[in-house]
N, C-alpha and C positions, 0 to 999 in steps of 0.2 A: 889932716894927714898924720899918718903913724910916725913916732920919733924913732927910732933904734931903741930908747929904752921904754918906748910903750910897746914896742913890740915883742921886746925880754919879758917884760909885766904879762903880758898875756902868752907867750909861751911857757914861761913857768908855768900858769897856772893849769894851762896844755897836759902838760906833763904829768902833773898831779893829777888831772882826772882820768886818767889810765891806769893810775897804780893801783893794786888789790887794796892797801888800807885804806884809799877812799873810798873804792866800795865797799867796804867793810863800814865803814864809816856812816856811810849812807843806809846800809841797811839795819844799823844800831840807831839812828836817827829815825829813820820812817815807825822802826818796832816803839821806839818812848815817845813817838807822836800817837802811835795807835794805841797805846795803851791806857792815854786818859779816860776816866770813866765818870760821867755825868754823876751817876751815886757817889762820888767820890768829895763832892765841891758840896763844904758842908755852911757856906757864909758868902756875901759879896769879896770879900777879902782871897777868900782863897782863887772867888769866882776870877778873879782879877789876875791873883798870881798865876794861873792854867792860861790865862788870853795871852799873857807876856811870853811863858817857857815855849805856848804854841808859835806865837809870833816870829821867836829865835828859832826853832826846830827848822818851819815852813820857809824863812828866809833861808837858813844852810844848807837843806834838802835841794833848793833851786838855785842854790848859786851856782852852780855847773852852766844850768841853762841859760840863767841871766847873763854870766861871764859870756857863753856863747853868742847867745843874740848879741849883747852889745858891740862885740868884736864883729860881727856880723854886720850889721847895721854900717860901723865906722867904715868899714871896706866899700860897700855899697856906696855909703856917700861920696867916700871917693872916686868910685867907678863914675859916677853920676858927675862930679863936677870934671874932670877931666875927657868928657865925649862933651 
């Protein structure tokens, strides 16, 4: 069950996915994920450091959705154990 303050937690973040600077934000995020360039990875070493910045980019890109779903989900279960 949602506390009061997991439910502040998840409407903040509410909040913030409506405002222009996140999607601003996102659309600055999705361009410096598309912009890696295979000719560009000139060693394992670098190969490495593109797998990480990629890793951080794709996790921030979908935290809107992850936040969603899981707030999602948490409601559902509740729906479910209370029928």
């Amino acid at each position: 069950m949602l506390t009061k303050e997991d439910e502040k937690y998840y409407e903040r973040y509410f909040d913030l996915f409506v405002q222009p600077g996140w999607k601003q934000l996102l659309t600055d995020l999705t361009e410096s994920l598309n912009s890696y360039r295979i000719e560009d990875i000139k060693d394992e070493a670098s190969l490495n450091l593109v797998k990480g910045e990629r890793a951080v980019l794709h996790r921030l890109i979908n935290f809107e959705t992850s936040m969603k779903e899981t707030y999602d989900m948490i409601l559902e279960s509740e729906r479910v154990e209370t029928v």
